[in-house]
PyMOL Python script that loads the backbone (N, CA, C, O; Angstrom):
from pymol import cmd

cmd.read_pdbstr("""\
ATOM      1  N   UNK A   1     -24.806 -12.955  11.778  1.00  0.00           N
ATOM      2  CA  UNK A   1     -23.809 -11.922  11.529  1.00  0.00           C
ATOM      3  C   UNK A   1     -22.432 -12.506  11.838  1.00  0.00           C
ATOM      4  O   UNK A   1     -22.277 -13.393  12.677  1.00  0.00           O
ATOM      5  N   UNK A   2     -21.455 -11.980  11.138  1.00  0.00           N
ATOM      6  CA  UNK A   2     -20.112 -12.811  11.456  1.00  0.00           C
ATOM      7  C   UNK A   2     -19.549 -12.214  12.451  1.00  0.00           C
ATOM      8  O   UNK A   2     -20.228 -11.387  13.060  1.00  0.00           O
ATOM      9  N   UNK A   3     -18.503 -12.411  12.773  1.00  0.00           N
ATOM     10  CA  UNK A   3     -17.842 -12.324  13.995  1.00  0.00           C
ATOM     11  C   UNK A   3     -16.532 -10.623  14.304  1.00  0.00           C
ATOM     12  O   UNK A   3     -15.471 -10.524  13.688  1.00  0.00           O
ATOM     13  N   UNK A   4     -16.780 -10.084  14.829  1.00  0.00           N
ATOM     14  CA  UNK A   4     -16.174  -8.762  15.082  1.00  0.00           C
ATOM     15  C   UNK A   4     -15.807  -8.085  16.164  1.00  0.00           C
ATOM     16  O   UNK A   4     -16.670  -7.659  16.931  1.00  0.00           O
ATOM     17  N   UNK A   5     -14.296  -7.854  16.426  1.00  0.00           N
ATOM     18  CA  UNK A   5     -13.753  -7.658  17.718  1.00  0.00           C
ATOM     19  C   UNK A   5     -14.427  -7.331  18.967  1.00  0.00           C
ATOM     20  O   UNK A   5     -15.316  -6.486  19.081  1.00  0.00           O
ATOM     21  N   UNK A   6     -13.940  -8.066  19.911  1.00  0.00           N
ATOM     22  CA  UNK A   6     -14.695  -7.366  21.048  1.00  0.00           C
ATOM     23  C   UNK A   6     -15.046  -5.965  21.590  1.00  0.00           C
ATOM     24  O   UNK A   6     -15.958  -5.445  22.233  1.00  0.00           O
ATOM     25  N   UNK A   7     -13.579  -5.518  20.872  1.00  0.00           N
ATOM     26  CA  UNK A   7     -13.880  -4.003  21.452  1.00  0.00           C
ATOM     27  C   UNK A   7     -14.547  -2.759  21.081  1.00  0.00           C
ATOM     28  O   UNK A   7     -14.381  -1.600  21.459  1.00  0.00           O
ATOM     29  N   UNK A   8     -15.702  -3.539  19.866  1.00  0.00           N
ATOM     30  CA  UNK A   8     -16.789  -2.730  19.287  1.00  0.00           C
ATOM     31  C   UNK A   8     -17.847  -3.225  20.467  1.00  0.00           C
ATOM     32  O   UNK A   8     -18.893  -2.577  20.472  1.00  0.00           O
ATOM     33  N   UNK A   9     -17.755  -4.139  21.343  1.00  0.00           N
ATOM     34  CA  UNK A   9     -19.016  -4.656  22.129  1.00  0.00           C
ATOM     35  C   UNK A   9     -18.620  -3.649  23.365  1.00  0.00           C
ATOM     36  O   UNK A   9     -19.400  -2.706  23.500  1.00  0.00           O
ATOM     37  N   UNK A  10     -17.426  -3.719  24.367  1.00  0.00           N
ATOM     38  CA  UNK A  10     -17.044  -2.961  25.275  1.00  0.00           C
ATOM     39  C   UNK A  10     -17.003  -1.564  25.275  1.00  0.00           C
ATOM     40  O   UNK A  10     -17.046  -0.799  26.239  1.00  0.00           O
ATOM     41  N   UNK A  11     -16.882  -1.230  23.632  1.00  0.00           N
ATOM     42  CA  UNK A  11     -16.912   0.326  23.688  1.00  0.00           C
ATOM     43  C   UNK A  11     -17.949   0.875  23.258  1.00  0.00           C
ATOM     44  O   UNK A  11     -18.520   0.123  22.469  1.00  0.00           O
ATOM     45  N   UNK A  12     -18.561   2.003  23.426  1.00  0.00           N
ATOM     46  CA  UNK A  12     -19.422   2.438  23.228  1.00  0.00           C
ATOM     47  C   UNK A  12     -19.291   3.297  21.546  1.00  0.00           C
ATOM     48  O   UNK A  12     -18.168   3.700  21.243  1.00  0.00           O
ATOM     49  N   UNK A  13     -20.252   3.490  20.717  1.00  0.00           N
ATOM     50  CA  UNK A  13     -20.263   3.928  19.587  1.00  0.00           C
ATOM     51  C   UNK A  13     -19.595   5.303  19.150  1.00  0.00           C
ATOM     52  O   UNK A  13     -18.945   5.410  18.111  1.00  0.00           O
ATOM     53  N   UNK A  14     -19.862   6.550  20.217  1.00  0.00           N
ATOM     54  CA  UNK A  14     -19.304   7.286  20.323  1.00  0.00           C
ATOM     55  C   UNK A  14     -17.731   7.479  20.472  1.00  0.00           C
ATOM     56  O   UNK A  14     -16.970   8.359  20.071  1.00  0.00           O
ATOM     57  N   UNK A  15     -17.541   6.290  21.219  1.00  0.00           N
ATOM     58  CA  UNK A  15     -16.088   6.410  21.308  1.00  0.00           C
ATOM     59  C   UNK A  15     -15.238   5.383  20.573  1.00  0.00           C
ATOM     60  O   UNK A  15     -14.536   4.728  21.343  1.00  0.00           O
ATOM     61  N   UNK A  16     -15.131   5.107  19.432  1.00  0.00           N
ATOM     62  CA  UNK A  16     -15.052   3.935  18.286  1.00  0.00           C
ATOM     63  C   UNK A  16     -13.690   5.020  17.810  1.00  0.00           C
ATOM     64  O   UNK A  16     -13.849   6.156  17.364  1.00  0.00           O
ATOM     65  N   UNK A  17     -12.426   4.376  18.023  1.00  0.00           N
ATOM     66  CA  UNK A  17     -11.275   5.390  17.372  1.00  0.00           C
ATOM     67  C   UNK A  17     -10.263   4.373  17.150  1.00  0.00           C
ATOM     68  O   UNK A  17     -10.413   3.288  17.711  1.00  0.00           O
ATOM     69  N   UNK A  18      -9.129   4.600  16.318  1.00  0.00           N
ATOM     70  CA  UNK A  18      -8.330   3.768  15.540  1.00  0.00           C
ATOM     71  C   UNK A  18      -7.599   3.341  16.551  1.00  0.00           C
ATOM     72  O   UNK A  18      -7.679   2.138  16.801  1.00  0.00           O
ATOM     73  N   UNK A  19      -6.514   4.372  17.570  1.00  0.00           N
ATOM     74  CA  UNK A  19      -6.039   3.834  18.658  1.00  0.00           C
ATOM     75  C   UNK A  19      -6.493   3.037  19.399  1.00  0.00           C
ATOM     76  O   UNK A  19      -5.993   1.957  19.716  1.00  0.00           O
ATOM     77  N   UNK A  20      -7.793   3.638  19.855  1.00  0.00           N
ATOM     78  CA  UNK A  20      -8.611   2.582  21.285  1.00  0.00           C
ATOM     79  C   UNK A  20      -8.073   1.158  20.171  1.00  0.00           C
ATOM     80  O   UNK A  20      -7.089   0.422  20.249  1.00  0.00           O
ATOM     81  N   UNK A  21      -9.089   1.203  19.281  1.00  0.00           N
ATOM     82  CA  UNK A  21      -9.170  -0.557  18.270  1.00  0.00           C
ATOM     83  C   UNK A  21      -7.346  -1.033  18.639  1.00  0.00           C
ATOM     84  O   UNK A  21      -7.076  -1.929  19.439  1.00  0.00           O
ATOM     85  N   UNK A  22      -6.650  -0.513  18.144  1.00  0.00           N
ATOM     86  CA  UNK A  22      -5.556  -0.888  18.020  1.00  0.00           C
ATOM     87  C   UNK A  22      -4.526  -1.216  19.450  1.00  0.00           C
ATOM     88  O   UNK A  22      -3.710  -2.137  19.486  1.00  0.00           O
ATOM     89  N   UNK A  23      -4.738  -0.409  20.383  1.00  0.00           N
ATOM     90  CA  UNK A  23      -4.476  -0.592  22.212  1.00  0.00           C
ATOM     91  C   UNK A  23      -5.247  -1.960  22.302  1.00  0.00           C
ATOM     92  O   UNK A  23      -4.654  -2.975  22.666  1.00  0.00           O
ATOM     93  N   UNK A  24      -6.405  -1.969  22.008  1.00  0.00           N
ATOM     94  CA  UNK A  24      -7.147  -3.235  22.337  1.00  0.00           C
ATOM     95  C   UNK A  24      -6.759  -4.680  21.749  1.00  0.00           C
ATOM     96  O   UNK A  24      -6.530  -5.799  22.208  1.00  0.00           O
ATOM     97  N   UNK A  25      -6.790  -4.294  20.966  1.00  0.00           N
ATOM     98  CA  UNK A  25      -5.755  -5.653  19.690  1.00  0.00           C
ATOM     99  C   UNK A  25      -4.276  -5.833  20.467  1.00  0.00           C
ATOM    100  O   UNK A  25      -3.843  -6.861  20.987  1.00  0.00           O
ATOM    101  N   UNK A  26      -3.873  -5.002  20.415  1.00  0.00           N
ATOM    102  CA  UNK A  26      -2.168  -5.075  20.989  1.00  0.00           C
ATOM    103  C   UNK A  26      -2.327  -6.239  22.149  1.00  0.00           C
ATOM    104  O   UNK A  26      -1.482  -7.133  22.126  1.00  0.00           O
ATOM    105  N   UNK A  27      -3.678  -6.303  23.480  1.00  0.00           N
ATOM    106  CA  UNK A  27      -3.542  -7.293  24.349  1.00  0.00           C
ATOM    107  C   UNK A  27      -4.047  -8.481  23.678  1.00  0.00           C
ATOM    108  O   UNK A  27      -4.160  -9.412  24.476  1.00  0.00           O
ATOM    109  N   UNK A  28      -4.351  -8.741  22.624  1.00  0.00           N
ATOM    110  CA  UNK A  28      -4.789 -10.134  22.402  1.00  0.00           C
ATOM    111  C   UNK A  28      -4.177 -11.204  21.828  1.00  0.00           C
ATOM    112  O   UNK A  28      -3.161 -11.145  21.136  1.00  0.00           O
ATOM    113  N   UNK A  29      -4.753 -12.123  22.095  1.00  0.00           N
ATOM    114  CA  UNK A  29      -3.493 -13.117  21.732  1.00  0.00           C
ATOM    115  C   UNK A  29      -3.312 -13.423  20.042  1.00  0.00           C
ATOM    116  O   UNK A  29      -2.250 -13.928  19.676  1.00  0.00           O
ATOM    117  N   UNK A  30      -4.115 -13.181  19.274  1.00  0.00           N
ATOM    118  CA  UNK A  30      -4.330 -13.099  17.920  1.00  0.00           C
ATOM    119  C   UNK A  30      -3.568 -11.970  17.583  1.00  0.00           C
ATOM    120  O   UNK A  30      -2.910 -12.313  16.600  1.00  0.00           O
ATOM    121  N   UNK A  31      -3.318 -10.875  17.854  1.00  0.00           N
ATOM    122  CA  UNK A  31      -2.316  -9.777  17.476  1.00  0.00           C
ATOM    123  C   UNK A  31      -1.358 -10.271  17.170  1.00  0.00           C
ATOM    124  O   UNK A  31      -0.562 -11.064  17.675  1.00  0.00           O
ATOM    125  N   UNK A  32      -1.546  -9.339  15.571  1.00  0.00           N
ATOM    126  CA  UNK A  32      -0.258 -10.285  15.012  1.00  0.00           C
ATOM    127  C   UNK A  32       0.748  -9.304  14.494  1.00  0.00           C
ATOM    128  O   UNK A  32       1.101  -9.294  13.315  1.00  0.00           O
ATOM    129  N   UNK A  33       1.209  -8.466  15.420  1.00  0.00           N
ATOM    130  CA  UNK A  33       2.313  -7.490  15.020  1.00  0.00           C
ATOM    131  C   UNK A  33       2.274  -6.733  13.794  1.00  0.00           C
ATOM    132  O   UNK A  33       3.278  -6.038  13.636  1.00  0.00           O
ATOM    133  N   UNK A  34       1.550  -6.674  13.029  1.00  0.00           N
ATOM    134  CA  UNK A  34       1.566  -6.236  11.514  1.00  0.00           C
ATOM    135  C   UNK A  34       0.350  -5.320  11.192  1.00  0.00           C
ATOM    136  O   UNK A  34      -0.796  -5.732  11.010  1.00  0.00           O
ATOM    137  N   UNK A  35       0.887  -3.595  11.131  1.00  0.00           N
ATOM    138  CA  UNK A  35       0.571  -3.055  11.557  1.00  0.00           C
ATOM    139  C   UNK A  35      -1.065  -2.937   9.913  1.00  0.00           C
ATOM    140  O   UNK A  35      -2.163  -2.402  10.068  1.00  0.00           O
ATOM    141  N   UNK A  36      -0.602  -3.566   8.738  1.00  0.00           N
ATOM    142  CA  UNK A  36      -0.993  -3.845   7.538  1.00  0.00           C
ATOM    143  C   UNK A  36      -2.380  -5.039   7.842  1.00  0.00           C
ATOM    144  O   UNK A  36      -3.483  -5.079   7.297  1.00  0.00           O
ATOM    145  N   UNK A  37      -1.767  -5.964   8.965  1.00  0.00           N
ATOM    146  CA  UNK A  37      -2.906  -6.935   9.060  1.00  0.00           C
ATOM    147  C   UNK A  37      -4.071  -6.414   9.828  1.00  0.00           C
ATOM    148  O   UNK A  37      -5.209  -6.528   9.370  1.00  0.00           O
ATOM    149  N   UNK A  38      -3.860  -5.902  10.864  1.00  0.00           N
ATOM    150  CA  UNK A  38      -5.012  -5.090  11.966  1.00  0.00           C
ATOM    151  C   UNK A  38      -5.322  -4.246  11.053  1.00  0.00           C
ATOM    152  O   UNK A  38      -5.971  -5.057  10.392  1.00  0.00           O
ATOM    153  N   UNK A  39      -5.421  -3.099  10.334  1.00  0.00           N
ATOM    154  CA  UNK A  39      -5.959  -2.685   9.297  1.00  0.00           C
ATOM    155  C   UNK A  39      -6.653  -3.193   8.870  1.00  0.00           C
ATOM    156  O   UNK A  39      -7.842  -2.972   9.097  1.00  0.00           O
ATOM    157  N   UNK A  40      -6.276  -4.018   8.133  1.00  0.00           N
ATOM    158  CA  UNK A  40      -7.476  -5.097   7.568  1.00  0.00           C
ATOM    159  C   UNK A  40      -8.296  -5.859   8.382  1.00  0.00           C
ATOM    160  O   UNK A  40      -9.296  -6.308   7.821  1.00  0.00           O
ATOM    161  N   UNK A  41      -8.141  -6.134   9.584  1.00  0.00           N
ATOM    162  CA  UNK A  41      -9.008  -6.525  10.645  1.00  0.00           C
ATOM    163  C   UNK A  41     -10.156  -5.597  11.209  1.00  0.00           C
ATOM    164  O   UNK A  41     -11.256  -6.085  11.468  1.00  0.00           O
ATOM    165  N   UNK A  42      -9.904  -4.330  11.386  1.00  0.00           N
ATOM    166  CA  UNK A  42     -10.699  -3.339  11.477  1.00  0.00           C
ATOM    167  C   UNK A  42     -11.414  -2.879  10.311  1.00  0.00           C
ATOM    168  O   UNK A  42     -12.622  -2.825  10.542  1.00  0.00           O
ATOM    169  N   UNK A  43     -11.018  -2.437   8.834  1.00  0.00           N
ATOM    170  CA  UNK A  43     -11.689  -2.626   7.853  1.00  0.00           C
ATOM    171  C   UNK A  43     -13.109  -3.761   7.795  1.00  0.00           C
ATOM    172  O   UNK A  43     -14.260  -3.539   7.418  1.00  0.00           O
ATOM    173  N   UNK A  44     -12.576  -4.829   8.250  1.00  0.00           N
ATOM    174  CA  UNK A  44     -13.456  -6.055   7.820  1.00  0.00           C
ATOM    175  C   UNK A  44     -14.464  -5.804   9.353  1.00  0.00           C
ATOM    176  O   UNK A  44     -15.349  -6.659   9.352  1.00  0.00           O
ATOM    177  N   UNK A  45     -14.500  -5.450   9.841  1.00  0.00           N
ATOM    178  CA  UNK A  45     -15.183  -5.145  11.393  1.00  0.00           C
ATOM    179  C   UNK A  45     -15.777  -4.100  11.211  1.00  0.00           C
ATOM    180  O   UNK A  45     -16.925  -4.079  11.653  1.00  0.00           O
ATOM    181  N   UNK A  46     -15.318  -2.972  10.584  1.00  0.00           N
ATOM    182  CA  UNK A  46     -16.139  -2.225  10.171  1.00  0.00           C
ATOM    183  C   UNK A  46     -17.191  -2.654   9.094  1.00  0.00           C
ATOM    184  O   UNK A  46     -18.406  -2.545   9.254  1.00  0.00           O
ATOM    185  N   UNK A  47     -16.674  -3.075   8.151  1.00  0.00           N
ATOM    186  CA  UNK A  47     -17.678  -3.999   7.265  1.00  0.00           C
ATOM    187  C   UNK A  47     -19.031  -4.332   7.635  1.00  0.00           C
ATOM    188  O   UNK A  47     -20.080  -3.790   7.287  1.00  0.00           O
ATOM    189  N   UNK A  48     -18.778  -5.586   8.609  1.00  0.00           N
ATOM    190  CA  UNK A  48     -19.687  -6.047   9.660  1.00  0.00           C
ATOM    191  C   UNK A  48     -20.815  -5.393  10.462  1.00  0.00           C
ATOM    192  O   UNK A  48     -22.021  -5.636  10.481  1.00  0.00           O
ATOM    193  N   UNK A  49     -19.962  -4.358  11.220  1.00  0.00           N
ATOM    194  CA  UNK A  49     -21.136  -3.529  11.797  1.00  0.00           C
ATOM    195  C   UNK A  49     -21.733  -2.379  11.178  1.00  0.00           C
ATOM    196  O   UNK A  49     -22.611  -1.740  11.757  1.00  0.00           O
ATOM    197  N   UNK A  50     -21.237  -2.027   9.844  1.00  0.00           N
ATOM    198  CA  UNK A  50     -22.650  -1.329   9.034  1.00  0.00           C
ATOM    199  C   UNK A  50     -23.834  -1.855   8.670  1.00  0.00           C
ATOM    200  O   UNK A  50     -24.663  -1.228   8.011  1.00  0.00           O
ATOM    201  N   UNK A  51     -24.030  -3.383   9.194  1.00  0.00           N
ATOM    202  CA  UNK A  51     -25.135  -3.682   9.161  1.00  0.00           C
ATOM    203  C   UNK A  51     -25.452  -3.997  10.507  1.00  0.00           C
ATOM    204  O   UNK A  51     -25.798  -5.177  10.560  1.00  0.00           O
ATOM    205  N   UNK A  52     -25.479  -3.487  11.535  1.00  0.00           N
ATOM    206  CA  UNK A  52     -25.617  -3.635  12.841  1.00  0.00           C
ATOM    207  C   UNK A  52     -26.389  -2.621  12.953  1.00  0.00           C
ATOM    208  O   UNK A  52     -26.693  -1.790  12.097  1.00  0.00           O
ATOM    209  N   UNK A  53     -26.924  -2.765  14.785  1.00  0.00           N
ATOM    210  CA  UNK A  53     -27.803  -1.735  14.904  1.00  0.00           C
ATOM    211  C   UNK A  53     -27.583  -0.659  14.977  1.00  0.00           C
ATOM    212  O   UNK A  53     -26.401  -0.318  15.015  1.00  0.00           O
ATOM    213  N   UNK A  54     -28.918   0.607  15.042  1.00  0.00           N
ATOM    214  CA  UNK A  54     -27.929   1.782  15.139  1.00  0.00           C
ATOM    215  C   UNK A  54     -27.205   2.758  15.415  1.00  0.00           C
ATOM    216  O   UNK A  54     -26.902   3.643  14.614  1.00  0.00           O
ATOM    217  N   UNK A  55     -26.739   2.671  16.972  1.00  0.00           N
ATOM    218  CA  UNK A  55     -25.801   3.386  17.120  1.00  0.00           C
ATOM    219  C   UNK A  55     -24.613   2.539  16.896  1.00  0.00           C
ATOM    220  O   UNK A  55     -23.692   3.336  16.722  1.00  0.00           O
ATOM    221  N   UNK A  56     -24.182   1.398  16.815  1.00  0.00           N
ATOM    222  CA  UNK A  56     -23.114   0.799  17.108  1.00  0.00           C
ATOM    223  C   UNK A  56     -22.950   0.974  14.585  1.00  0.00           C
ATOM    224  O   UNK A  56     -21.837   1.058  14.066  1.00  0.00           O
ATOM    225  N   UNK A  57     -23.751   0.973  14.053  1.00  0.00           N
ATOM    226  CA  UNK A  57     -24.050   1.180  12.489  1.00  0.00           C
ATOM    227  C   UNK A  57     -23.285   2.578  12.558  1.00  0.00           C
ATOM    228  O   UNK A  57     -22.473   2.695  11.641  1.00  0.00           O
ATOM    229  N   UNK A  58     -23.338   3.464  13.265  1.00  0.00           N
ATOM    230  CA  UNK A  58     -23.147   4.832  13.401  1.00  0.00           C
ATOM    231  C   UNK A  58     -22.325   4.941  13.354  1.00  0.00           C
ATOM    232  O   UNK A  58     -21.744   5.462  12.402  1.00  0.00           O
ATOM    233  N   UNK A  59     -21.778   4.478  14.427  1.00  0.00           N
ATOM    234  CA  UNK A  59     -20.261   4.370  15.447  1.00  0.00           C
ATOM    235  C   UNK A  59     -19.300   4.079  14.106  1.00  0.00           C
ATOM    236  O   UNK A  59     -18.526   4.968  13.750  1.00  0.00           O
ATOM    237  N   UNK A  60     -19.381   2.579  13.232  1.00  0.00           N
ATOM    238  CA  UNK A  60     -18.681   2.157  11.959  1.00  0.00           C
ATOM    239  C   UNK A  60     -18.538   3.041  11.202  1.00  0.00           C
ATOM    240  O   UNK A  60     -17.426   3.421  10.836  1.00  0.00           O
ATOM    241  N   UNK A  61     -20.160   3.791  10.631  1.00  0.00           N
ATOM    242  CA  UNK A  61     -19.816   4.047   9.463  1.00  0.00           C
ATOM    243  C   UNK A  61     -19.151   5.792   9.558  1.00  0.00           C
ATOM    244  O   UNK A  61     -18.577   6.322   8.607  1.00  0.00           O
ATOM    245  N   UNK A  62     -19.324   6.288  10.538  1.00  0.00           N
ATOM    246  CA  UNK A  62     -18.341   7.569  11.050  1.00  0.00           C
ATOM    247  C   UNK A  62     -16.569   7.003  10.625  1.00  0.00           C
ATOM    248  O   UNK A  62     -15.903   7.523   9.730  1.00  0.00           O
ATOM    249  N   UNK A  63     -16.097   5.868  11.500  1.00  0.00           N
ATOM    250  CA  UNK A  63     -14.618   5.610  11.842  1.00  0.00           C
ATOM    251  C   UNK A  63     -14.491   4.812  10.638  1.00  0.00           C
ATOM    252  O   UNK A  63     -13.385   4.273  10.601  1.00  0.00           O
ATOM    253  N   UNK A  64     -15.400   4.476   9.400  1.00  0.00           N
ATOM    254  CA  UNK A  64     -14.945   4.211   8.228  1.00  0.00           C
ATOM    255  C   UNK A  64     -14.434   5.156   7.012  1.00  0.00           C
ATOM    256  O   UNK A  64     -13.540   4.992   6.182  1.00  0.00           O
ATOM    257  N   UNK A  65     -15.741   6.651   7.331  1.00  0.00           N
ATOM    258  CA  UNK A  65     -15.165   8.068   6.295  1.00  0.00           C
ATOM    259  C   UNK A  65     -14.209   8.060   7.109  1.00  0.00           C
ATOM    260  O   UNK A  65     -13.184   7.840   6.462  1.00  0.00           O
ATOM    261  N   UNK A  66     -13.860   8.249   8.789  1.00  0.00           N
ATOM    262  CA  UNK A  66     -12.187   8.785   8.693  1.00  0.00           C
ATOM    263  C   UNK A  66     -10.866   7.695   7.757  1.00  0.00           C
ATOM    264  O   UNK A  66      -9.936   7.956   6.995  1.00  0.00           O
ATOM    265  N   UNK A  67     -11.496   6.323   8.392  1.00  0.00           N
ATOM    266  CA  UNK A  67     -10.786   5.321   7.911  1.00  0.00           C
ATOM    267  C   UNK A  67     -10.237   6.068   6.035  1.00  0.00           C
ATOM    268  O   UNK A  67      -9.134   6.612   5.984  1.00  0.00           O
ATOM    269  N   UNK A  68     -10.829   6.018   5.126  1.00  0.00           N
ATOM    270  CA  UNK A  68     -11.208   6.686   3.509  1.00  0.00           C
ATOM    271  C   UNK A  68     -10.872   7.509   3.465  1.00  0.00           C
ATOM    272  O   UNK A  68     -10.265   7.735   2.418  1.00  0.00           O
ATOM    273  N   UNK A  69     -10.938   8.610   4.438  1.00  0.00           N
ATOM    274  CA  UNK A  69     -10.019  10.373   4.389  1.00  0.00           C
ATOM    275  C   UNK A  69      -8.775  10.170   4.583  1.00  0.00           C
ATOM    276  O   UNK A  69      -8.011  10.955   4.021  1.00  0.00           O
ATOM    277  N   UNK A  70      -8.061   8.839   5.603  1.00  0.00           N
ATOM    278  CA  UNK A  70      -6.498   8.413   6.121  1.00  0.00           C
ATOM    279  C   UNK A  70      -6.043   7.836   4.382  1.00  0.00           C
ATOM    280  O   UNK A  70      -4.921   8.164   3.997  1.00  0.00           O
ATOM    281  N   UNK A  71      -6.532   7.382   3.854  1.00  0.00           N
ATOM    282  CA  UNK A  71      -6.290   6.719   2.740  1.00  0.00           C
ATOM    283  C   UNK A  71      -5.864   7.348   1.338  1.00  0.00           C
ATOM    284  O   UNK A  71      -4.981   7.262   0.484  1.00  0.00           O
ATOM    285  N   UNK A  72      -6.930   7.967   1.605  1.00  0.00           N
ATOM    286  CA  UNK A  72      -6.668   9.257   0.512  1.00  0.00           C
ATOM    287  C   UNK A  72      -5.764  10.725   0.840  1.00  0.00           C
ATOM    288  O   UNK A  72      -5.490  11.591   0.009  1.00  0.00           O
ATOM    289  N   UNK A  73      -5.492  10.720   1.927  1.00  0.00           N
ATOM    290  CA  UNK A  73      -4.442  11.629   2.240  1.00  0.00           C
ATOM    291  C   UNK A  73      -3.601  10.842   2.051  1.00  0.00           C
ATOM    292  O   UNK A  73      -2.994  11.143   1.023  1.00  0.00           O
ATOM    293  N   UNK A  74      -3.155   9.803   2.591  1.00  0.00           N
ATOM    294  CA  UNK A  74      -2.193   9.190   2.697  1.00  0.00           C
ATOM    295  C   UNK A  74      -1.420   9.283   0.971  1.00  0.00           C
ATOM    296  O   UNK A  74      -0.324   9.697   0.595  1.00  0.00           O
ATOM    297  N   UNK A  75      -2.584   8.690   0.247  1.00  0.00           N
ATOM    298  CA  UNK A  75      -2.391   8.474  -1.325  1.00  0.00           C
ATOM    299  C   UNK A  75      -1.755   9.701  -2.125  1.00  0.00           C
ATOM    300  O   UNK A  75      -0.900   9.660  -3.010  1.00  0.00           O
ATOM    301  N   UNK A  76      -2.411  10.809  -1.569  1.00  0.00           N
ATOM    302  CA  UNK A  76      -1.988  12.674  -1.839  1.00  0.00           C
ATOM    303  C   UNK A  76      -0.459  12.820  -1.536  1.00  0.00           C
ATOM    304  O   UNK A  76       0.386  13.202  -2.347  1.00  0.00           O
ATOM    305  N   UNK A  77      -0.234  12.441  -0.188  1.00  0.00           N
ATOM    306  CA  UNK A  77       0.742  12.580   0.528  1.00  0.00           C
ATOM    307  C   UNK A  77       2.000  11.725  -0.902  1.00  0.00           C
ATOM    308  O   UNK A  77       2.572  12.266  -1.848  1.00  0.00           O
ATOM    309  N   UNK A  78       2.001  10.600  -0.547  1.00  0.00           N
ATOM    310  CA  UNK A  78       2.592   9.530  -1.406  1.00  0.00           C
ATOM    311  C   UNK A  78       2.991  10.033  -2.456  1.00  0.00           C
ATOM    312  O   UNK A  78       4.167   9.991  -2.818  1.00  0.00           O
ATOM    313  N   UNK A  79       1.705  10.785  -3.328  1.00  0.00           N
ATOM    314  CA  UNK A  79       2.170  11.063  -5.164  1.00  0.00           C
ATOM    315  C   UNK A  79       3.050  12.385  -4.679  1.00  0.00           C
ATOM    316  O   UNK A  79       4.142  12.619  -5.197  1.00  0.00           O
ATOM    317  N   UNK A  80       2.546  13.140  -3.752  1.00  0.00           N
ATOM    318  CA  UNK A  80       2.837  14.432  -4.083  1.00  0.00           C
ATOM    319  C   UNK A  80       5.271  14.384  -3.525  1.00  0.00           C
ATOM    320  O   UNK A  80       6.246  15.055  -3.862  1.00  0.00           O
ATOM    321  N   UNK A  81       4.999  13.062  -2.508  1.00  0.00           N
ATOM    322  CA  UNK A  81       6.305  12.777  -2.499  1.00  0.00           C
ATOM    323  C   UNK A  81       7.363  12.361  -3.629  1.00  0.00           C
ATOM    324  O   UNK A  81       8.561  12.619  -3.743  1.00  0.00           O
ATOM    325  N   UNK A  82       6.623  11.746  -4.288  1.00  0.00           N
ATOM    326  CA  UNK A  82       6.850  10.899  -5.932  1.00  0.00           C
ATOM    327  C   UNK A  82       6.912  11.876  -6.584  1.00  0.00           C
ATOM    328  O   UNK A  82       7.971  11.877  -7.212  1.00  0.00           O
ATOM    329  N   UNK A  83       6.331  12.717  -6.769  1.00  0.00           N
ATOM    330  CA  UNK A  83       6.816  13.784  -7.349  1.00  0.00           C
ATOM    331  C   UNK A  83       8.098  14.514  -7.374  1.00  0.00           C
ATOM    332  O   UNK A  83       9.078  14.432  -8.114  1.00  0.00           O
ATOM    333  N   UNK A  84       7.781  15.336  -6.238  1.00  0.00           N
ATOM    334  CA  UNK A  84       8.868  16.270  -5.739  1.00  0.00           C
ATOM    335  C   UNK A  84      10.115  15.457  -5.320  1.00  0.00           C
ATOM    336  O   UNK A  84      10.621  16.134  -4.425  1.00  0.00           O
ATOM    337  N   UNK A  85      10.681  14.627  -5.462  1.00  0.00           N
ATOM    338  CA  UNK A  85      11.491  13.666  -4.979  1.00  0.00           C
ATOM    339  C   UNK A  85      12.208  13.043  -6.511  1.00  0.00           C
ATOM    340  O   UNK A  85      13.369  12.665  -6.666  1.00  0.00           O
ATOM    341  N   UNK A  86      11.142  13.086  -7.497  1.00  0.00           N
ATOM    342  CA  UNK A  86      11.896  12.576  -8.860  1.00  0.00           C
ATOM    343  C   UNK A  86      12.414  13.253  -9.790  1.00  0.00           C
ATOM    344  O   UNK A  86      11.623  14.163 -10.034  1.00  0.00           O
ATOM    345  N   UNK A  87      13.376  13.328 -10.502  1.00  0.00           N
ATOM    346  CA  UNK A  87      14.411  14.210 -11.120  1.00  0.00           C
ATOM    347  C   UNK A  87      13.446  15.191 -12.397  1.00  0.00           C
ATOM    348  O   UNK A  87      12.421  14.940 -13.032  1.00  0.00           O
ATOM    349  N   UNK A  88      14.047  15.951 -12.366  1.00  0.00           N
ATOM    350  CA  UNK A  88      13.200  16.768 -13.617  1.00  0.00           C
ATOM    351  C   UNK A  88      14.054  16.572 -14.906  1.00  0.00           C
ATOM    352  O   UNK A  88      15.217  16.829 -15.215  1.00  0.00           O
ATOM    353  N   UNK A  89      13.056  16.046 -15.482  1.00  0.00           N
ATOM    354  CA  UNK A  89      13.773  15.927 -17.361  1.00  0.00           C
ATOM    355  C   UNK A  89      13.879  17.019 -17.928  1.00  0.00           C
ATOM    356  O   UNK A  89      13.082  17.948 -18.064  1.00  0.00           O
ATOM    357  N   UNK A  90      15.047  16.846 -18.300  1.00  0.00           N
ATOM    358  CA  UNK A  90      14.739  18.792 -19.038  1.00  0.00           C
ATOM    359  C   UNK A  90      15.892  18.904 -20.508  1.00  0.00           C
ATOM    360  O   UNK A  90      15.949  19.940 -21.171  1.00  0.00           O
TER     361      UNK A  90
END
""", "prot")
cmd.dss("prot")
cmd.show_as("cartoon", "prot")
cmd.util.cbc("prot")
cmd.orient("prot")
């Protein structure tokens, strides 16, 4: 299996949340300020442990639908700004 932050090993499945991941990253020396790259670090970690065992399988694939609900709001959010924000032709 490839390799995936420590702080899926220290934390327990139940408690698997974007902050904790991201507090935890912030002390390491690989943190790389970019709030776009840890995203993708956690994405790919999540990846990983949906094939893991299963509560820690659990733990992922829970904080991946929120991960997919942030995304798609986000995306809602975005058009619905693009919208209301661009001039009306008339």
């Amino acid at each position: 299996m490839d390799t995936y932050s420590v702080y899926f090993k220290e934390t327990t499945p139940d408690n698997y949340h974007f902050l904790g991941f991201y507090q935890y990253r912030s002390k390491q020396e690989d943190f790389t300020f970019s709030f776009q790259r840890e995203t993708d670090k956690l994405w790919k970690d999540l990846v990983i442990l949906e094939i893991g065992p299963g509560g820690i399988k659990k733990g992922a694939i829970r904080l991946k639908q929120k991960f997919k609900v942030i995304i798609v709001a986000a995306d809602v959010e975005k058009a619905v700004w693009e919208t209301s924000s661009s001039p009306e032709k008339g």
